[in-house]
C-alpha positions in Angstrom: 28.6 -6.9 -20.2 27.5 -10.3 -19.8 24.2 -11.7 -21.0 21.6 -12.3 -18.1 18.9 -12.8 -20.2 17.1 -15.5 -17.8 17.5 -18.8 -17.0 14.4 -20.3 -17.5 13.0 -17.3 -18.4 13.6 -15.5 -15.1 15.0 -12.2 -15.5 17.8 -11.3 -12.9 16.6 -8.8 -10.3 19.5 -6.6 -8.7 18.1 -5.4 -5.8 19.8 -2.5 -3.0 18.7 -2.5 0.5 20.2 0.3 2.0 18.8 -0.1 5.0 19.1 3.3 7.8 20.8 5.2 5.6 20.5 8.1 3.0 17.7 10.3 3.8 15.1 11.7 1.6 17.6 14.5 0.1 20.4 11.6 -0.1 18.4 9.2 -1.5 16.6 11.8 -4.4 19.9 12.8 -5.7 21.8 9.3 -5.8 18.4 8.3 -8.0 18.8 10.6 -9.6 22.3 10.1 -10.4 21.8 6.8 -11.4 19.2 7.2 -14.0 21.7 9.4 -15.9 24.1 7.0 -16.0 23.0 4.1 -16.1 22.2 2.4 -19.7 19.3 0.3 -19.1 19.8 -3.6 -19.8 16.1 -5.0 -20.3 17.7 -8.7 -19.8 17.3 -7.4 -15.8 15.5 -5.8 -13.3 16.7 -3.0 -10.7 14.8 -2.8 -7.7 16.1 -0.1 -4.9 14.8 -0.6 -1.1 14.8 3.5 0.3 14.1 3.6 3.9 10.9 4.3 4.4 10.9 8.3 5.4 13.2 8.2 2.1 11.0 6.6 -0.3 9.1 9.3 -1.8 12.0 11.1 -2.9 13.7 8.3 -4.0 10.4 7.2 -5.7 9.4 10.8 -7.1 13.0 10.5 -8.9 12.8 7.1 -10.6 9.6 6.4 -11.5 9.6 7.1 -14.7 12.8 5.4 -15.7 12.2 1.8 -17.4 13.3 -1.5 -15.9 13.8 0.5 -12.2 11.1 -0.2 -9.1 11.1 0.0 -5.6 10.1 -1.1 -2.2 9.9 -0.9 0.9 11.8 -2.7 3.6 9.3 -3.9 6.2 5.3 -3.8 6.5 3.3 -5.1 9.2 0.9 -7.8 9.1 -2.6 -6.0 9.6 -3.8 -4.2 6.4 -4.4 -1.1 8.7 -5.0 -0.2 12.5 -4.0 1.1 15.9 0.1 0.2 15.3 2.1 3.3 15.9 5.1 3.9 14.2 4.1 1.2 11.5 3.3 1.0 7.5 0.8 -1.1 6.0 1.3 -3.2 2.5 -1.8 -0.9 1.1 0.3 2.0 2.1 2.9 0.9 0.6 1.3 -0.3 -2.1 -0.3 3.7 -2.4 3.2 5.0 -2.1 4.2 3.3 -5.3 5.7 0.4 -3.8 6.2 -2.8 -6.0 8.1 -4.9 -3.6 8.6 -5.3 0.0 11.5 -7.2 1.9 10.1 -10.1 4.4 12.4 -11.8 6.9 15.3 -9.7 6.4 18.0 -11.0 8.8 17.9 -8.2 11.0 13.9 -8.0 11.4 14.6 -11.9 12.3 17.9 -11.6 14.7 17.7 -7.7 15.5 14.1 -7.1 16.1 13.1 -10.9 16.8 11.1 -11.8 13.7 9.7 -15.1 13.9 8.8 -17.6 10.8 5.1 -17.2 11.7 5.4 -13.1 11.4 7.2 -13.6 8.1 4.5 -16.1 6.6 1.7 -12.9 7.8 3.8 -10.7 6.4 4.7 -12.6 3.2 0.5 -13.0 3.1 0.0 -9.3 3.3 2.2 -7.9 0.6 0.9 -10.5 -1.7 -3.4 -9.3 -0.1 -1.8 -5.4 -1.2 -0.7 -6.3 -5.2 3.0 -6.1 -4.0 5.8 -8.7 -4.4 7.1 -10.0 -0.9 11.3 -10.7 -1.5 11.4 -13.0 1.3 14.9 -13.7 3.0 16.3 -16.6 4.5 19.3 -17.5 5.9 21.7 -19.3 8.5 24.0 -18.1 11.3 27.5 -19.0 11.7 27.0 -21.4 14.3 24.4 -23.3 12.8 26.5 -23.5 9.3 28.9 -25.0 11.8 26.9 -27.8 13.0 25.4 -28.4 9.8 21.8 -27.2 9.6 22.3 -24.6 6.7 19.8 -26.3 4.5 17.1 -27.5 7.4 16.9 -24.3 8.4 16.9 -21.9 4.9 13.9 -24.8 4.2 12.6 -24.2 7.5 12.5 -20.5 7.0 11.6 -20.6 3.1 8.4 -23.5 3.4 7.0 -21.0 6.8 7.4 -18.1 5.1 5.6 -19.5 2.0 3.1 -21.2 3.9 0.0 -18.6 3.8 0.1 -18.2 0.3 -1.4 -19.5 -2.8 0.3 -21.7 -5.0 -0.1 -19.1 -7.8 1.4 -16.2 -5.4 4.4 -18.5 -4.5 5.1 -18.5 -8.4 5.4 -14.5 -8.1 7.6 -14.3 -4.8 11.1 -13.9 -4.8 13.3 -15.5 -2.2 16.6 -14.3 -1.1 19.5 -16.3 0.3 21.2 -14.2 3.2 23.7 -16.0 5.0 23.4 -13.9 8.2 27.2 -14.6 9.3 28.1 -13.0 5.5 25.8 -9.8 5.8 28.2 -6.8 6.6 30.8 -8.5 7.5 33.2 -8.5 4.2 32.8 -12.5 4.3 30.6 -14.0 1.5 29.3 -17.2 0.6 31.9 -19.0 -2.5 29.6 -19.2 -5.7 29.7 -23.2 -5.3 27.8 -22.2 -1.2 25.7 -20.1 -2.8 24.8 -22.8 -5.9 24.8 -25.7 -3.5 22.3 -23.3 -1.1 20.0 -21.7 -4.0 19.5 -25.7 -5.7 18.2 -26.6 -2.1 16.1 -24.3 -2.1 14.7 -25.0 -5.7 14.1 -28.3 -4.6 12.1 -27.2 -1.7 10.0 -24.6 -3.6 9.4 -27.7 -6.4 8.1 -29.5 -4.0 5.8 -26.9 -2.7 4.9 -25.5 -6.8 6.1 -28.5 -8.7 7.9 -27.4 -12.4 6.5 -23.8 -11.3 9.5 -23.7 -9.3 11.7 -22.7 -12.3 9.8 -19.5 -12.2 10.6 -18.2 -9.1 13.7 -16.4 -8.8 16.3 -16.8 -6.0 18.8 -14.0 -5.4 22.4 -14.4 -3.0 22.5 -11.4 -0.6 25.7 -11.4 1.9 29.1 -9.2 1.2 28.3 -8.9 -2.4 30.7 -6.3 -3.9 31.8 -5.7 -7.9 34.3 -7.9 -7.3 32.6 -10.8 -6.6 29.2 -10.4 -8.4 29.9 -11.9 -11.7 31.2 -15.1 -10.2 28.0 -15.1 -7.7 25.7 -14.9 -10.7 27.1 -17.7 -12.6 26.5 -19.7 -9.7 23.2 -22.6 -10.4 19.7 -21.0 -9.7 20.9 -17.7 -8.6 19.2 -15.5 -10.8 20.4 -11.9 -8.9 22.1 -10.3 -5.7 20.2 -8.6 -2.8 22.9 -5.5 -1.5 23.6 -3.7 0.9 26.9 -1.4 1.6 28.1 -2.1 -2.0 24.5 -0.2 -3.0 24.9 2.7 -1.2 27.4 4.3 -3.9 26.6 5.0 -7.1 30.0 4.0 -8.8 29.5 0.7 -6.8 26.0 0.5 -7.3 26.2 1.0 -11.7 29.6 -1.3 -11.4 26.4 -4.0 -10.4 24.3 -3.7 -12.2 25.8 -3.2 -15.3 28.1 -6.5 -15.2 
């Protein structure tokens, strides 16, 4: 196993989105599972993303286990109210929630998510105690023309934008190229170094030197194949998953590179 004892002193965070899938009886036993196997590495953090009718059970199974948290993928804005079919970051938060996914590609291109939503979003999790991973991210045809970088600064200083300074030290931002999520294609480690130093630069000159505390994760076809390379690309400091999570052999393969 390779030492990821942090850069800067940020400690990698391998985190699994598995989005619609596994319900609550799914989602207990593969927890469990995992805890069982998996010999905890305190040089990182695992963070698992249950849906949200799964996260009890997946929470009830891992909380006690060192080194793993969890969140939640989506909140709304308002702390509480008249919003059907929504969750709040204080219910989160009350659920045991640590973390909650902001800007995910698919609440932005599936579910029409715009920068402003993300920044109330981002502001919320952070009003509830919990950690907003915000995600960002281009499409295939504006990689084509060029804008990868205006628009992952675009979506990164918007989504920032309502929180403090201080708060913005404790965030953790995700780069999701959206034409490399499910779709077997992933950024090379030299995109994703190229993409993740950009958006250093941006957050430094949002935080100044605090930027080296924030950690930036690469999310997009990441599989145990291609995970060490990914992390020894510049200023990525962990990998966002999806289908590779949703297995435990896959899954401990991960996290235990």
């Amino acid at each position: 196993m390779r030492d990821h004892a942090s850069r800067h002193g940020r400690t990698p965070i391998f985190a699994a989105n598995w989005k619609m899938n596994h319900g609550p009886t799914a989602a207990a036993g593969f927890i469990s599972q995992f805890v069982q196997r998996y010999a905890r590495h305190t040089d990182r953090d695992v963070v698992f993303f249950p849906s949200a009718l799964a996260f009890g059970a997946a929470y009830a199974a891992g909380q006690s286990t060192p080194g793993i948290a969890f969140g939640v993928q989506n909140v709304h804005s308002a702390d509480k109210g008249a919003f059907t079919g929504e969750n709040s970051a204080p219910i989160a938060k009350d659920a045991g929630a640590q973390y909650v996914l902001v800007g995910h590609s698919e609440r932005r291109h599936v579910f029409g998510e715009s920068d402003e939503q993300c920044a109330d979003k981002c502001a919320a999790a952070e009003r509830a105690g919990l950690i907003p991973l915000l995600c960002v991210g281009e499409t295939l045809a504006e990689r084509e023309r060029g804008e990868t970088h205006d628009v992952v600064v675009r979506q990164l200083t918007s989504g920032l934008s309502k929180l403090a300074q201080r708060d913005i030290t404790t965030s953790v931002i995700a780069y999701e190229p959206v034409w490399a999520i499910g779709t077997g294609r992933n950024a090379t480690p030299a995109d994703a170094g190229e993409t993740h130093t950009v958006l250093r630069t941006a957050l430094s000159g949002l935080i100044g030197d605090r930027a080296q505390q924030v950690r930036l994760l690469y999310g997009g076809s990441v599989t145990p194949a291609n995970v060490a390379d990914l992390l020894e690309a510049p200023n990525v400091d962990g990998v966002l998953v999806g289908g590779a999570s949703l297995e435990v052999d896959s899954w401990l393969s991960i996290c235990q590179i």
